[in-house]
N, C-alpha and C positions, 0 to 999 in steps of 0.2 A: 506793603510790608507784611500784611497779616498772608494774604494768598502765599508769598514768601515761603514764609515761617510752616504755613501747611503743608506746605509742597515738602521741603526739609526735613520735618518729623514723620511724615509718609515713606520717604525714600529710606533713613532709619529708624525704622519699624521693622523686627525681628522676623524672619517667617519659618515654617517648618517642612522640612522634606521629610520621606521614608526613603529609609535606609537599604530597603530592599529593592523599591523597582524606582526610584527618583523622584516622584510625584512631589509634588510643592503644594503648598497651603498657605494662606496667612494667618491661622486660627490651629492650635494642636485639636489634634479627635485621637480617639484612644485609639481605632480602626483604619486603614487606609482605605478607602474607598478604590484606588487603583488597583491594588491585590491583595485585599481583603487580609493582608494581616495584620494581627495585634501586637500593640507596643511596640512600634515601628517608626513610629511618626516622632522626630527630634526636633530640636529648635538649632537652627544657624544663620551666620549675619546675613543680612539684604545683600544681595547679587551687588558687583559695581558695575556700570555700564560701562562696555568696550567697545571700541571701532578696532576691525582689520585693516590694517595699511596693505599696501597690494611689496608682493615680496619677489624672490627671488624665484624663478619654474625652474623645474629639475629636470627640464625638456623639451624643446623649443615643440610648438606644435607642427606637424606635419599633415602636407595632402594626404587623405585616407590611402590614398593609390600606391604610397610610399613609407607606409608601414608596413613592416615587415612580419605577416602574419605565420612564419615557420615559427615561432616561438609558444604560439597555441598549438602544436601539433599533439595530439593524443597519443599517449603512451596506453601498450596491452599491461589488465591488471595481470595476464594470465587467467584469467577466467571468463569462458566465453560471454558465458550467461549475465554478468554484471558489463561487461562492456557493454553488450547488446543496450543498456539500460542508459549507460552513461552518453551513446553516441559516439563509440570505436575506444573511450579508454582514458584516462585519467591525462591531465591538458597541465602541466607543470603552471604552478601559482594556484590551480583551481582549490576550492576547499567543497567539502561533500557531507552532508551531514546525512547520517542514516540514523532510523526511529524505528525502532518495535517493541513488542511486548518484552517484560520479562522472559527468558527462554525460548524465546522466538527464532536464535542462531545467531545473532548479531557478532558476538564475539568468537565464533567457529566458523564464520564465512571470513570476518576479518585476518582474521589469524593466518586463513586458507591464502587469501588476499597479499597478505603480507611477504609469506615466504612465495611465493611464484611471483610475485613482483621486483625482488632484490635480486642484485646481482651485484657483477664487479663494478660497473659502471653506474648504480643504482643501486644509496642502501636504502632499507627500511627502517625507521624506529617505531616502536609497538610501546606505548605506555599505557598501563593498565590504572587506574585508581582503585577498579574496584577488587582487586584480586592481588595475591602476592605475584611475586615472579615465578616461585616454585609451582603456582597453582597454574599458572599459564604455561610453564614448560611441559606439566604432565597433560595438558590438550596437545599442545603442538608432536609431542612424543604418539600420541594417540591418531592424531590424521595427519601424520607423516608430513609435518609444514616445519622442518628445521632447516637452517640455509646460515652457512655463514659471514652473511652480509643482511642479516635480520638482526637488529639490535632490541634486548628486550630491561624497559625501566617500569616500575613500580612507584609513581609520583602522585601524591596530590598536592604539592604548592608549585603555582603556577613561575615563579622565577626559577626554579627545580627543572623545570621543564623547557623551559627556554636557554638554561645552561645546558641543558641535554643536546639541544640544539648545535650550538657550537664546539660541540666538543663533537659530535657521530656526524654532523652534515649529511642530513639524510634527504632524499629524493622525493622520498614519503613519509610522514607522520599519520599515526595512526593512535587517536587517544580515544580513550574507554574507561570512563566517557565525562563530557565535557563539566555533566553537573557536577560530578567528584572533586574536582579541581577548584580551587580556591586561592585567591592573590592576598598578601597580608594585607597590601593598602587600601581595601575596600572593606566596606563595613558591611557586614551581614553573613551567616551562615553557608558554605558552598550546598549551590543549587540554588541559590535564591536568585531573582530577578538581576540584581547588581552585581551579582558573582558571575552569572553566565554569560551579561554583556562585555564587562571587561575580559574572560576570557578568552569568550572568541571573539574579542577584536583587538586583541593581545595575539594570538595565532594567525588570524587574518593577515594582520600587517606581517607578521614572520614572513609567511607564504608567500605571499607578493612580493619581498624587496628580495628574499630568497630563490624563488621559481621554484617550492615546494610544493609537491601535491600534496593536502590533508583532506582526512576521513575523518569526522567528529564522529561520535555516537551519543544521540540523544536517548533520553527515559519521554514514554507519553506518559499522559492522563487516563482515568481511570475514562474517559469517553474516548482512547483514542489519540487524542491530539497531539503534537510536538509541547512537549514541558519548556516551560521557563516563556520568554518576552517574544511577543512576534516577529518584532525585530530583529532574530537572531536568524529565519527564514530568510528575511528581506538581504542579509547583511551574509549569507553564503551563496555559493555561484550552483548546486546541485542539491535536492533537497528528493530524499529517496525514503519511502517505507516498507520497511518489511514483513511481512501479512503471512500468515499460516494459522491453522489449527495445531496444538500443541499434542495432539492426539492423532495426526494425522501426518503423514510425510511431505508432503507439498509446503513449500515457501513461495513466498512471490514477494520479487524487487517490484516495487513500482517507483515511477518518474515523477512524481510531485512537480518539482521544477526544476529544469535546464538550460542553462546558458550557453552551450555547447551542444545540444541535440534536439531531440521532439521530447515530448512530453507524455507520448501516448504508448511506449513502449513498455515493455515487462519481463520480466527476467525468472524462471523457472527453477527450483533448485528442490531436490528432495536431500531431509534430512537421513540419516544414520548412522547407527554405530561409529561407523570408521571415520567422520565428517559429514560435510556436504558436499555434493556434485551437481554442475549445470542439467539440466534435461532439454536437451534440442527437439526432443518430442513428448511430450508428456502427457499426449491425449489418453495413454496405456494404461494412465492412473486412473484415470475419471470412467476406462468402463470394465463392465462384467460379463466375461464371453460365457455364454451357454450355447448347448446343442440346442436345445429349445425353446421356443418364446415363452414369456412367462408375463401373466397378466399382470397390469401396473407398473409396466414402465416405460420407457419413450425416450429416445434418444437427439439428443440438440445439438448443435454448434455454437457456443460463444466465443465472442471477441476480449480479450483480455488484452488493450492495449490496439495491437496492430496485430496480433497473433488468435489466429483461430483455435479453437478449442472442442473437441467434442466430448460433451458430458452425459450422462446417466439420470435422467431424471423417476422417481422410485415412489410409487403410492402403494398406500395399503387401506382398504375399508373394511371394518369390523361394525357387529352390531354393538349398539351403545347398553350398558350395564346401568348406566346413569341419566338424570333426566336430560343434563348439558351435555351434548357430545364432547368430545375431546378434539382439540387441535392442533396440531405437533409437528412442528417444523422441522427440519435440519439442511442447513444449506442453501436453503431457500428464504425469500422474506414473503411471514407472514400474511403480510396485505396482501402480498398479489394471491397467495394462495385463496386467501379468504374471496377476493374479486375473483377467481377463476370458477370456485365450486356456486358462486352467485350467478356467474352466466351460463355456468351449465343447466343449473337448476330452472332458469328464468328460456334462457333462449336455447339451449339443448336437451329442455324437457326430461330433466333426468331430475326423478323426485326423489330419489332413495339416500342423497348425500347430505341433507336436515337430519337425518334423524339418526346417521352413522359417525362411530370413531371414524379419522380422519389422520394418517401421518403419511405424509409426505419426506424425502429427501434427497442428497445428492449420493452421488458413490464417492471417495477418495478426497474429499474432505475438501471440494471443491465448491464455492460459494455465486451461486447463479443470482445477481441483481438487475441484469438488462431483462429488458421489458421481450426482448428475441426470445424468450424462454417460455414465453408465453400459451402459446401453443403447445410445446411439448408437456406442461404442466398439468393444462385441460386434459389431453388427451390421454397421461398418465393417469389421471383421476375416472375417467372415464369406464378406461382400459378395468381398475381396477374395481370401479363400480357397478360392470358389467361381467367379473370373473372371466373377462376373454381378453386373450392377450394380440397386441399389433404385430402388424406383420413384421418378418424378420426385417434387418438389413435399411431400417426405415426411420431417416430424421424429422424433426417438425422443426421449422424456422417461422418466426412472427409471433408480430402483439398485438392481444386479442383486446376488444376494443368493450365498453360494458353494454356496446348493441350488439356484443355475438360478432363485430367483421373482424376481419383479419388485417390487420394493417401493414405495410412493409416498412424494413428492417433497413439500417445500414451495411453495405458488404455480406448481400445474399451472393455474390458470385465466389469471394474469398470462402464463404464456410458451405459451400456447393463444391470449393475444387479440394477442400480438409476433408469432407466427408468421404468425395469418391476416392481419395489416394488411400484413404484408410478402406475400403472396400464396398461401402455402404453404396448400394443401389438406386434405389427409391427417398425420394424426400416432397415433403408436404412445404409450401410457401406461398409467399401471399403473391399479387396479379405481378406480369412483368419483372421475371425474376433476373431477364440478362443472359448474359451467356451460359449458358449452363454445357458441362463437362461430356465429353462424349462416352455415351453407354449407358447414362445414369439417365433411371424416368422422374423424370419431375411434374407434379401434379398441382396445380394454382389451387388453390380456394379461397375465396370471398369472406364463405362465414362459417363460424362454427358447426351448421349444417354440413358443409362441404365438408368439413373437415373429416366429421364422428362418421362419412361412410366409408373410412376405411376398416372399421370396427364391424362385423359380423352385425346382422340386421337388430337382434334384440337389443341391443347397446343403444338404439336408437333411439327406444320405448322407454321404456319404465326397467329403471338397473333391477336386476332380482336384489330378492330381500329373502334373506336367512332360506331354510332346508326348503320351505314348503314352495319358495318362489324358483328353486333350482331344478326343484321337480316337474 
């Protein structure tokens, strides 16, 4: 009786959840330990326990061989450069969530999106939270995205939104963005953990019993990341970021995750005045044509996805004013920089980069993280630590290892056949490069030794130092 009686006052014993992301306790704390917010944490009754009984199917099951897969076919957004990303185009029921920076273009790709998406047979609706309507019609006036089968609402209460729904029946839904949006029957401020899950799994379910395509728009983190519950990644079928320098014209779609294509794809777009536009070639951005070589720079190929790339890589050495040289990146990550003037120093016998300013960068606003850039970076620093510049027309591919080798790269044949169509000649790479393109000399090297004799003999020795070592 007494084990009874315990078991009974255990099962009604009060507990508390947070109101923001759900988390359960049986004790209040003033903080949620799940998402760190304060006064959050409520008391409500003890859970009852349920069984599901097995119920009615909405569809008998079928041999896979007898599913009818034309109903996934992709639709064009109209835009090449985002198809390319999605895997041919937006799959009616799919939902897609895209993430960037404040001002990054999110809501002037969509927009762009929107009208070349609709048609007679296909409308759009565009709901904004964070903007009026007037504010969104003076963009679409501006990069020419009017269609009258684009329906444009201004909502943030999520039954608002869903009455939108049945009234425009639209093809596509396009909301901006999903933190804005807020349901009265959930407790907590929109944008909060609680607010975003039932959102989008309020929209979710739309899509699917509709065969709606939706585009969410996510806010990140001040690191980066998709704002709000993980779960809301796990819980859509495309999960895409949009990456640029806001100083820069270059954007880039990348593929997060896909339920419908590869993962490894990327999508190209420069901002402007007038909008945004695809760029089916965009290596044009990343270089600097001169009549002349000019010391301190070196030319690469990166992979951004599946798509080759050739970029600018750009040093400058000065003598230091100060006792700590200076270190200055742009485009580049630091580390590798820092590991590249260490084996020069070490295993390319170049003593004069201790004790010099040091800036390093890209051209066009273009961000080199693979380790293939490797090579072009030393030799960049070299170039410029030696006041002699590489020969024209000449890329370096490979990653330099902290013994001075050259290691190989993935898809040296793919950024051998980008080079040559773009014109470039001569390229440096590491042993067994594959097929290489007809016309173009390709030179292996091992080690960084191999590498610096493409550089004039002094470059070999001791870089000159100021007026007296030029002399």
């Amino acid at each position: 009786m007494a084990a009874r009686t315990s078991r009974s006052s255990a099962k009604d014993r009060p507990s508390y959840r947070c109101t923001e992301c759900g988390w359960t306790t049986a004790k209040w704390l003033g903080r949620c330990p799940e998402c760190q917010a304060w006064g959050t944490v409520e008391e409500y009754g003890a859970p009852a326990v349920r069984t599901t009984a097995a119920g009615r199917v909405t569809a008998a099951a079928l041999p896979i061989g007898q599913v009818d897969g034309r109903q996934a076919t992709a639709r064009s957004t109209g835009v090449d450069e985002l198809d390319r990303v999605l895997g041919g185009g937006l799959v009616p029921g799919a939902v897609v969530l895209i993430a960037g920076e404040p001002g990054v273009g999110k809501s002037t790709l969509l927009l762009d999106v929107a009208a070349k998406a609709s048609s007679d047979e296909h409308r759009t609706l565009y709901v904004t939270g964070e903007e009026s309507a007037s504010q969104v019609r003076l963009r679409a006036d501006r990069i020419n995205a009017l269609s009258d089968h684009l329906y444009l609402a201004a909502e943030t209460d999520l039954s608002a939104v869903l009455g939108h729904l049945d009234a425009v029946k639209p093809s596509l839904l396009i909301l901006d963005s999903v933190q804005t949006v807020a349901s009265p029957e959930i407790d907590g401020a929109p944008g909060g953990m609680a607010q975003v899950r039932e959102v989008a799994g309020a929209l979710i379910r739309a899509s699917k019993e509709r065969g709606m395509a939706t585009l969410l728009v996510g806010h990140v983190t001040k690191d980066g990341a998709i704002a709000g519950p993980r779960l809301l990644e796990h819980l859509v079928d495309v999960v895409l970021h949009f990456e640029g320098d806001r100083h820069a014209r270059l954007r880039l779609v990348r593929g997060v995750k896909n339920r419908f294509g590869a993962t490894d794809e990327v999508g190209c777009f420069e901002l402007h005045d007038e909008g945004i536009t695809g760029l089916a070639d965009p290596s044009g951005l990343f270089l600097t044509r001169r009549a002349e070589a000019v010391p301190g720079t070196c030319l690469t190929v990166t992979l951004e996805g599946r798509r080759p790339l050739v970029a600018e890589v750009q040093a400058l050495t000065v003598d230091s004013q100060i006792p700590s040289p200076r270190r200055t990146t742009s485009g580049l990550e630091t580390s590798r920089v820092s590991m590249m003037l260490a084996v020069l120093e070490q295993r390319g016998r170049i003593s004069a980069l201790g004790k010099r300013d040091i800036y390093s960068a890209t051209v066009g606003g273009v961000k080199l993280s693979e380790p293939a850039a490797d090579l072009a970076i030393a030799l960049a620093l070299a170039s410029a630590a030696s006041d002699t510049p590489l020969p024209k027309n000449l890329v370096a591919i490979g990653e330099v290892g902290l013994a001075g080798e050259v290691r190989r790269v993935t898809g040296v044949q793919r950024r051998l056949a980008e080079a040559h169509r773009l014109g470039f000649t001569h390229a440096l790479v590491p042993s067994d490069p594959g097929k290489i393109p007809p016309g173009m000399k390709v030179t292996e090297v091992a080690d960084m030794g191999d590498a610096l004799r493409v550089l004039p003999r002094r470059s070999r020795g001791q870089a000159p130092q100021g007026e007296d070592a030029r002399r």
